[in-house]
NUMISE-794759 format. One record per residue (C-alpha): residue number from 1; residue in three letters; x, y, z. Coordinates in pm, 1 decimal, always signed. Example, Ala and Ser with C-alpha at 12.3 -4.5 7.8 and 13.67 -1.06 7.14 Angstrom:
! NUMISE-794759
site pos: 1; code: ALA; u: +1230.0; v: -450.0; w: +780.0
site pos: 2; code: SER; u: +1367.0; v: -106.0; w: +714.0
***
This chain:
! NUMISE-794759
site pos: 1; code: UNK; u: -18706.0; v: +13846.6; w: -5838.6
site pos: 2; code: UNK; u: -19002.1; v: +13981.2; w: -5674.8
site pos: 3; code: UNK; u: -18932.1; v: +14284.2; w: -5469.3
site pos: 4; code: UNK; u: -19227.0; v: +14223.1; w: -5243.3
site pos: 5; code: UNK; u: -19175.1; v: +13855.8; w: -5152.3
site pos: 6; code: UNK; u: -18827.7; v: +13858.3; w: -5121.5
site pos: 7; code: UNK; u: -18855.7; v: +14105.2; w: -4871.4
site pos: 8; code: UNK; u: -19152.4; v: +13935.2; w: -4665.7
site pos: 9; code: UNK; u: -18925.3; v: +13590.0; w: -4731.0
site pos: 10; code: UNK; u: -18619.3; v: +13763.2; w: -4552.8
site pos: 11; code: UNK; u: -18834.9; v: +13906.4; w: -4298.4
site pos: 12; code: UNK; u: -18926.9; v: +13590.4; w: -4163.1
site pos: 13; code: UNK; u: -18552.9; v: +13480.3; w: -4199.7
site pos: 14; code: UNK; u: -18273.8; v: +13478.4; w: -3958.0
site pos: 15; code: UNK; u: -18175.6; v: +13845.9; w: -4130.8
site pos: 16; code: UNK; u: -18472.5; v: +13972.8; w: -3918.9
site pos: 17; code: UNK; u: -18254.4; v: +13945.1; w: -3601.3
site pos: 18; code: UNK; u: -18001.8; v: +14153.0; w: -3742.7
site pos: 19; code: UNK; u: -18248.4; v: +14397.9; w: -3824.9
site pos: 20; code: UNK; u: -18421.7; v: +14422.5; w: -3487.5
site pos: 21; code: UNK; u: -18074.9; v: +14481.2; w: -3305.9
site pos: 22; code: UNK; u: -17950.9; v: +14706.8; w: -3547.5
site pos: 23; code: UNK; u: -18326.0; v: +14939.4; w: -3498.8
site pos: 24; code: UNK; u: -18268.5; v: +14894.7; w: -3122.9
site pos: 25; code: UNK; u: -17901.0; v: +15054.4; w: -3149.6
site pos: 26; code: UNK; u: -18044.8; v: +15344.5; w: -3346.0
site pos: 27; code: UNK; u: -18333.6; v: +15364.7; w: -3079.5
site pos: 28; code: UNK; u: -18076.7; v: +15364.9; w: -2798.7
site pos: 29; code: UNK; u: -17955.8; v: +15670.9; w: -2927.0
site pos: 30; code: UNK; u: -18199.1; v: +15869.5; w: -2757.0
site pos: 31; code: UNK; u: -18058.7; v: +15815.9; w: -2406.9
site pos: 32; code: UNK; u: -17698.2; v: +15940.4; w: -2573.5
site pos: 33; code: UNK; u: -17536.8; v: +16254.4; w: -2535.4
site pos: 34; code: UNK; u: -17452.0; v: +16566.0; w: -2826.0
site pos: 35; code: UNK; u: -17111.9; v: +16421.6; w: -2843.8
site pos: 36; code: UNK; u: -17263.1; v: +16061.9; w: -2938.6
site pos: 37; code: UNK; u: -17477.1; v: +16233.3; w: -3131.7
site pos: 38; code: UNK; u: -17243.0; v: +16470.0; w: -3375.7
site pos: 39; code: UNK; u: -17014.1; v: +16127.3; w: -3376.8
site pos: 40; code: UNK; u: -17297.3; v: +15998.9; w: -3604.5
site pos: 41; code: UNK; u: -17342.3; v: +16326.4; w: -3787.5
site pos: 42; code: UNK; u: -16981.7; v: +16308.1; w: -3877.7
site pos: 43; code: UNK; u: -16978.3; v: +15949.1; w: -3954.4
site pos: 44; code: UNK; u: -17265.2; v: +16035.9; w: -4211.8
site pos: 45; code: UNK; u: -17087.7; v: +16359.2; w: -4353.3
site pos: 46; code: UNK; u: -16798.0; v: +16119.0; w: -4431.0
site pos: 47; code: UNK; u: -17006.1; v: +15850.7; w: -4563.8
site pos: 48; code: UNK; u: -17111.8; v: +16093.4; w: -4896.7
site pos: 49; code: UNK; u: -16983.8; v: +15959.9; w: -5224.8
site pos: 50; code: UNK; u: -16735.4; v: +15724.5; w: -5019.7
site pos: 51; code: UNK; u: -16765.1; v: +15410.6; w: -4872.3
site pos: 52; code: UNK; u: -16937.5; v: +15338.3; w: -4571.0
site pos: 53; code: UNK; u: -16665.7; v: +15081.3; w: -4403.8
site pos: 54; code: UNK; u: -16382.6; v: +15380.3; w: -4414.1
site pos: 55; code: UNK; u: -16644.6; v: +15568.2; w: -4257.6
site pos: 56; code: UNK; u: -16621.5; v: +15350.7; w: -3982.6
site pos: 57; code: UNK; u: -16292.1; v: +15290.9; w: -3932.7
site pos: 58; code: UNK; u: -16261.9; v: +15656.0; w: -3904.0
site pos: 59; code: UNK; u: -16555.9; v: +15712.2; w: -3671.3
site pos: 60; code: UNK; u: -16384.4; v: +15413.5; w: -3481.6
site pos: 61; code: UNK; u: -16060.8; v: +15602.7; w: -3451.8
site pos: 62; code: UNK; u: -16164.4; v: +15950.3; w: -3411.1
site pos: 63; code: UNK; u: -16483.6; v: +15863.9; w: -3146.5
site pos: 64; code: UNK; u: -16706.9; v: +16115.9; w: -3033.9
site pos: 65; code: UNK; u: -16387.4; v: +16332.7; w: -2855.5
site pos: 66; code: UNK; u: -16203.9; v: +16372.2; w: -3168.8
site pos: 67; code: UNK; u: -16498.1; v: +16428.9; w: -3389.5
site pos: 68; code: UNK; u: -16549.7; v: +16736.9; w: -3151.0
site pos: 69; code: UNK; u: -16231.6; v: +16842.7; w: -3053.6
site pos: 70; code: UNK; u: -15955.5; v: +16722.0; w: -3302.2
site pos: 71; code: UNK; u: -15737.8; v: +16974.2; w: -3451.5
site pos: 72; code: UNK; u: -15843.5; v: +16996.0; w: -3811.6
site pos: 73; code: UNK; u: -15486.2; v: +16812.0; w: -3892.5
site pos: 74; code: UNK; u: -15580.7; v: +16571.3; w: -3745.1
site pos: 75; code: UNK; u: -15914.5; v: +16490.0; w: -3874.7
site pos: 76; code: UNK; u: -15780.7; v: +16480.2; w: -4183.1
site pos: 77; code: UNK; u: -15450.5; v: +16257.9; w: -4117.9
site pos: 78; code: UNK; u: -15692.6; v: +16022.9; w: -3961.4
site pos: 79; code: UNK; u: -15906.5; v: +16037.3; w: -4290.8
site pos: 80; code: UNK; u: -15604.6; v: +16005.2; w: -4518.9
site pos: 81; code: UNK; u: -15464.9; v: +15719.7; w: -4372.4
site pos: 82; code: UNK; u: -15810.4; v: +15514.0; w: -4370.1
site pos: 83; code: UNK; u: -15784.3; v: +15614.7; w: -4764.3
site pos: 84; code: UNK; u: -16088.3; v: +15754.2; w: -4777.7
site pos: 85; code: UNK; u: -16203.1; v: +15948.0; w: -5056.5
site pos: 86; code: UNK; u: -16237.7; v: +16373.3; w: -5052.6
site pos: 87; code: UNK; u: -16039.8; v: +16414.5; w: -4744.0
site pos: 88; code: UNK; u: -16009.4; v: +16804.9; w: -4773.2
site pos: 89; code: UNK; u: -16384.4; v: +16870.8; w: -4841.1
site pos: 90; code: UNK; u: -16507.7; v: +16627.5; w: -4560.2
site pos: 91; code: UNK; u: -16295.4; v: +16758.5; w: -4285.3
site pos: 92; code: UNK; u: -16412.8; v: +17072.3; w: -4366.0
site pos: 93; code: UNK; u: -16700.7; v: +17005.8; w: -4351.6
site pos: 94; code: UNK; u: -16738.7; v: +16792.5; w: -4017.1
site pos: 95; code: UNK; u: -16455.4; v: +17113.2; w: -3890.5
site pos: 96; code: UNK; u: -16762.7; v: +17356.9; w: -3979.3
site pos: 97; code: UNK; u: -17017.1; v: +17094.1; w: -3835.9
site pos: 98; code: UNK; u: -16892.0; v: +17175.2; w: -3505.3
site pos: 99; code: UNK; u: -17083.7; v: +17512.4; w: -3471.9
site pos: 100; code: UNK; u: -17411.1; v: +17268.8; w: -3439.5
site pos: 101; code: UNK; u: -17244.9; v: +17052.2; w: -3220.7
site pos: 102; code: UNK; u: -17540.5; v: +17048.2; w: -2962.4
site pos: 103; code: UNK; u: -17699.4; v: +16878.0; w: -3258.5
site pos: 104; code: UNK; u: -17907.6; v: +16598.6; w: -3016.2
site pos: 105; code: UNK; u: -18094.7; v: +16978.4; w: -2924.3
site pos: 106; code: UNK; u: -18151.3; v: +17157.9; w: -3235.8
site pos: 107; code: UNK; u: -18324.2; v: +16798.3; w: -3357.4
site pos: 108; code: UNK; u: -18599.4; v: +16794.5; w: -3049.9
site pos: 109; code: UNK; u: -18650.4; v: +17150.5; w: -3146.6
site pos: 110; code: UNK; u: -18848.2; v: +17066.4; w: -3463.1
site pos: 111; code: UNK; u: -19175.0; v: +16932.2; w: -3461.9
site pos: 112; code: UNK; u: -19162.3; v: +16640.1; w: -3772.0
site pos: 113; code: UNK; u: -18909.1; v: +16463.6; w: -3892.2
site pos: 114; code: UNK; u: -18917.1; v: +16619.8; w: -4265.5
site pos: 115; code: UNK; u: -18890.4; v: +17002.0; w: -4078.2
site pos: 116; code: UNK; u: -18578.7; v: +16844.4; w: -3958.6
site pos: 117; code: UNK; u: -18448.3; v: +16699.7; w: -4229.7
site pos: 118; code: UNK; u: -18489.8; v: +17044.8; w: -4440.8
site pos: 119; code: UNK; u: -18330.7; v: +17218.6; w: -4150.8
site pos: 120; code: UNK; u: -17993.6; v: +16965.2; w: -4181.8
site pos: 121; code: UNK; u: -17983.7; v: +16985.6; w: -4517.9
site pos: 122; code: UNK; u: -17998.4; v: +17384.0; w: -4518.8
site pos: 123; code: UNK; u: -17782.5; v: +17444.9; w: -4236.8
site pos: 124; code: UNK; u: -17510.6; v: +17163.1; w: -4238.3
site pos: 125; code: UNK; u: -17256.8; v: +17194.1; w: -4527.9
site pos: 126; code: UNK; u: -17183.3; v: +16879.9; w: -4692.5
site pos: 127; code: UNK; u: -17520.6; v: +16701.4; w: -4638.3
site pos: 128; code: UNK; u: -17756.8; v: +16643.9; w: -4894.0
site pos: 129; code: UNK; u: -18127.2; v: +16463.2; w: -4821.8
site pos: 130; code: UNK; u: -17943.9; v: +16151.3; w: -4776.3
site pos: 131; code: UNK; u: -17692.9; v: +16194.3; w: -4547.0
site pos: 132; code: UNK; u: -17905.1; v: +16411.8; w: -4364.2
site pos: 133; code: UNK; u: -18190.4; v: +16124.1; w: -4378.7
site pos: 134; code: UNK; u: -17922.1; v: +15841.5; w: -4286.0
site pos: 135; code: UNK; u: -17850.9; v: +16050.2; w: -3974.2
site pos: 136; code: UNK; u: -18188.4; v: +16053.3; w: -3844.7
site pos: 137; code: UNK; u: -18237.5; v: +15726.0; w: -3897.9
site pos: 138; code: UNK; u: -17921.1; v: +15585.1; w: -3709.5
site pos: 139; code: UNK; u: -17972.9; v: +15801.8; w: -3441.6
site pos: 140; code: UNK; u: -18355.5; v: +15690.1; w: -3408.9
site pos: 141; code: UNK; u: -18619.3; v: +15865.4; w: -3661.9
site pos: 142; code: UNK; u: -18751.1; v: +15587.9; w: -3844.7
site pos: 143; code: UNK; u: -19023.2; v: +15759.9; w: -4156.8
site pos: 144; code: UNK; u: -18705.2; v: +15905.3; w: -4427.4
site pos: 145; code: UNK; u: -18589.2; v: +15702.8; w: -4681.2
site pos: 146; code: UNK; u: -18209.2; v: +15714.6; w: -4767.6
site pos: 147; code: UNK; u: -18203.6; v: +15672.7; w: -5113.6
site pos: 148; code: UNK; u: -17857.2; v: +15554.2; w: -5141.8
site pos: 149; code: UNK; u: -17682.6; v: +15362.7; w: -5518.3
site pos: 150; code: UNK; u: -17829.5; v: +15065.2; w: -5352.3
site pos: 151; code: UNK; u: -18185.1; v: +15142.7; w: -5316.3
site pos: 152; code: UNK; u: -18224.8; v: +15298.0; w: -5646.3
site pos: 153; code: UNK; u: -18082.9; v: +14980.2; w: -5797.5
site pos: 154; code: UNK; u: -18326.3; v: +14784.8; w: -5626.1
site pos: 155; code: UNK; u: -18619.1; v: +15022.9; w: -5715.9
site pos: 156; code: UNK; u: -18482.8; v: +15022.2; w: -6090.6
site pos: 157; code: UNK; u: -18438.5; v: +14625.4; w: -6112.8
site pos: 158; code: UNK; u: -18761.5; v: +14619.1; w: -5989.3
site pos: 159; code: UNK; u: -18950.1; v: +14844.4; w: -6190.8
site pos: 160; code: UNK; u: -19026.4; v: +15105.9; w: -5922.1
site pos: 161; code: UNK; u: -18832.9; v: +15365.0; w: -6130.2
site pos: 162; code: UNK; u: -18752.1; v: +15369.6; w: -6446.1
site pos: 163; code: UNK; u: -18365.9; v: +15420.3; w: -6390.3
site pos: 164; code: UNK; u: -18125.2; v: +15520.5; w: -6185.6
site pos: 165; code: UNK; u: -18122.7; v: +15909.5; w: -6141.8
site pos: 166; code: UNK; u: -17782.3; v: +16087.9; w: -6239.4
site pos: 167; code: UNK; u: -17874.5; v: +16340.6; w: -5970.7
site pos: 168; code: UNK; u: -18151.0; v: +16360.2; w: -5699.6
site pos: 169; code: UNK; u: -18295.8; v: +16695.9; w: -5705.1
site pos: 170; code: UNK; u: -18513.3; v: +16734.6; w: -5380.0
site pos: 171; code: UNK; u: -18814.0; v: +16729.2; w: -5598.1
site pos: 172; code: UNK; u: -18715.8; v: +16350.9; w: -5731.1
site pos: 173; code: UNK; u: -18607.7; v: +16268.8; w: -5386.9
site pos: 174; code: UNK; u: -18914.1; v: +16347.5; w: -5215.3
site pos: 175; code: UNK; u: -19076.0; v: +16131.7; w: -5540.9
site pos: 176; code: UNK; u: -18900.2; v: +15861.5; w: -5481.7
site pos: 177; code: UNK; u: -18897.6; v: +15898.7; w: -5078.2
site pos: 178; code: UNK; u: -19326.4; v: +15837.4; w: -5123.0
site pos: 179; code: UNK; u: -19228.7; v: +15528.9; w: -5361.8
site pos: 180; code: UNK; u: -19108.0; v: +15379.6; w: -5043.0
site pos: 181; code: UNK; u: -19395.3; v: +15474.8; w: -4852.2
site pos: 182; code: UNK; u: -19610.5; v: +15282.1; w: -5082.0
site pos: 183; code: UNK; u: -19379.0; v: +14970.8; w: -4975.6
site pos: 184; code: UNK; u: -19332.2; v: +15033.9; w: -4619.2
site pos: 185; code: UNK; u: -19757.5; v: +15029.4; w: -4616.4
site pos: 186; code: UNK; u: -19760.0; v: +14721.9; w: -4772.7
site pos: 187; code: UNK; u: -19506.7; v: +14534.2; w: -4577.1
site pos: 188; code: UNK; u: -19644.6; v: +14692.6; w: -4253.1
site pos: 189; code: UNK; u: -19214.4; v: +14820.0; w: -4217.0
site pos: 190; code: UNK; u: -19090.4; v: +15135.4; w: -4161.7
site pos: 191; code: UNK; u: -18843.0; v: +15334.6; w: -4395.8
site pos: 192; code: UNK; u: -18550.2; v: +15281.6; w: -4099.3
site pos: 193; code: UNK; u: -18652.7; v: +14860.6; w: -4119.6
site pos: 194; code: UNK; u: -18720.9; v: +14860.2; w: -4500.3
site pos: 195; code: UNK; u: -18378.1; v: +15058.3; w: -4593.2
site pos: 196; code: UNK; u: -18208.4; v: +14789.4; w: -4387.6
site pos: 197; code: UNK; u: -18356.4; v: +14482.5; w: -4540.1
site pos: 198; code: UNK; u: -18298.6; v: +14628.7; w: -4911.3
site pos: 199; code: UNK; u: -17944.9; v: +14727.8; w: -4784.8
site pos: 200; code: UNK; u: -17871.9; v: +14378.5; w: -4671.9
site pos: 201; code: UNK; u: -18035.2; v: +14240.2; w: -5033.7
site pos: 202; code: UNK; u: -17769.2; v: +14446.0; w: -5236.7
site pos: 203; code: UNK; u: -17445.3; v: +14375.1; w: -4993.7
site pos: 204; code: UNK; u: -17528.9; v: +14070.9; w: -4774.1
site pos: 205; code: UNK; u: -17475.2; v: +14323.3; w: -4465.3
site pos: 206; code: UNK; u: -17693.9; v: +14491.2; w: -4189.9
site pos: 207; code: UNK; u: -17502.1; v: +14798.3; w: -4149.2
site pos: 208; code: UNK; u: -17594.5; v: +15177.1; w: -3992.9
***
């Protein structure tokens, strides 16, 4: 398979749709509120190591009022139950999240997207570069790459890296991050539209 022209072919496909939609949900996000806001930050603390569709269901259960004001109990009965994976470390976390709950602010505080993204990363337990890079994106940023097991598979399978990484250091991240970039350029796509066509290549799915 050709990386390139697969990616052109599905542009040009009925996945395209999907995609559009999907960017205009993250775009909407700037008319939404902290809450909506540290909903998503939570959904993509949970989301580490674990699978994305518990994620949801929790985010789905929890919404932005329980995400914020849940006893900690709670949080992690709701996690439990949805069987998802490191239930003690991820409600701490998204309990200690809380002190940046006006998150939607500290994010138009920064001046680039990557200042951002080092900020998150420093200041928010429980988020590596891409978590913190899958939060920007589905709450509107659109130039990080989230290198997720699916990406890097692609990337691999295509010769774009030699293999998988055991462990992204930021150094390799940021390596792999301008990788991207070199596709994005070519494909005239964005690392928010790219990430979503790859995604939907590896699991038939246009998710956030």
């Amino acid at each position: 398979m050709n990386l390139i022209n697969e990616l052109k072919r599905l542009k040009k496909s009925e996945v395209k749709s999907k995609v559009e939609s999907r960017l205009k949900q993250f775009q909407d996000y700037s008319n939404k509120d902290n809450k909506e806001w540290f909903s998503e930050l939570c959904f993509c603390l949970l989301t580490a190591n674990s699978k994305a569709a518990t994620a949801l269901n929790i985010q789905s259960e929890l919404g932005p009022a329980g995400f914020c004001n849940a006893s900690e109990k709670t949080v992690k009965n709701c996690i439990i139950k949805n069987n998802h994976r490191f239930h003690n470390n991820k409600t701490r976390f998204i309990i200690e999240a809380r002190e940046y709950f006006k998150i939607k602010e500290w994010m138009d505080s920064f001046n680039d997207e990557f200042t951002a993204r080092e900020w998150l990363v420093n200041n928010i337990k429980g988020l590596g570069f891409k978590e913190a890079s899958h939060f920007m994106r589905n709450v509107g940023y659109t130039t990080l790459a989230i290198l997720d097991r699916h990406i890097l598979r692609l990337l691999a399978e295509n010769g774009y890296i030699k293999e998988v990484p055991k462990s992204l250091t930021r150094k390799k991240y940021l390596e792999i991050e301008q990788i991207m970039q070199k596709l994005c350029d070519e494909l005239n796509m964005s690392q928010a539209e790219l990430d979503l066509y790859m995604w939907y290549m590896k699991t038939g799915k246009v998710l956030k």
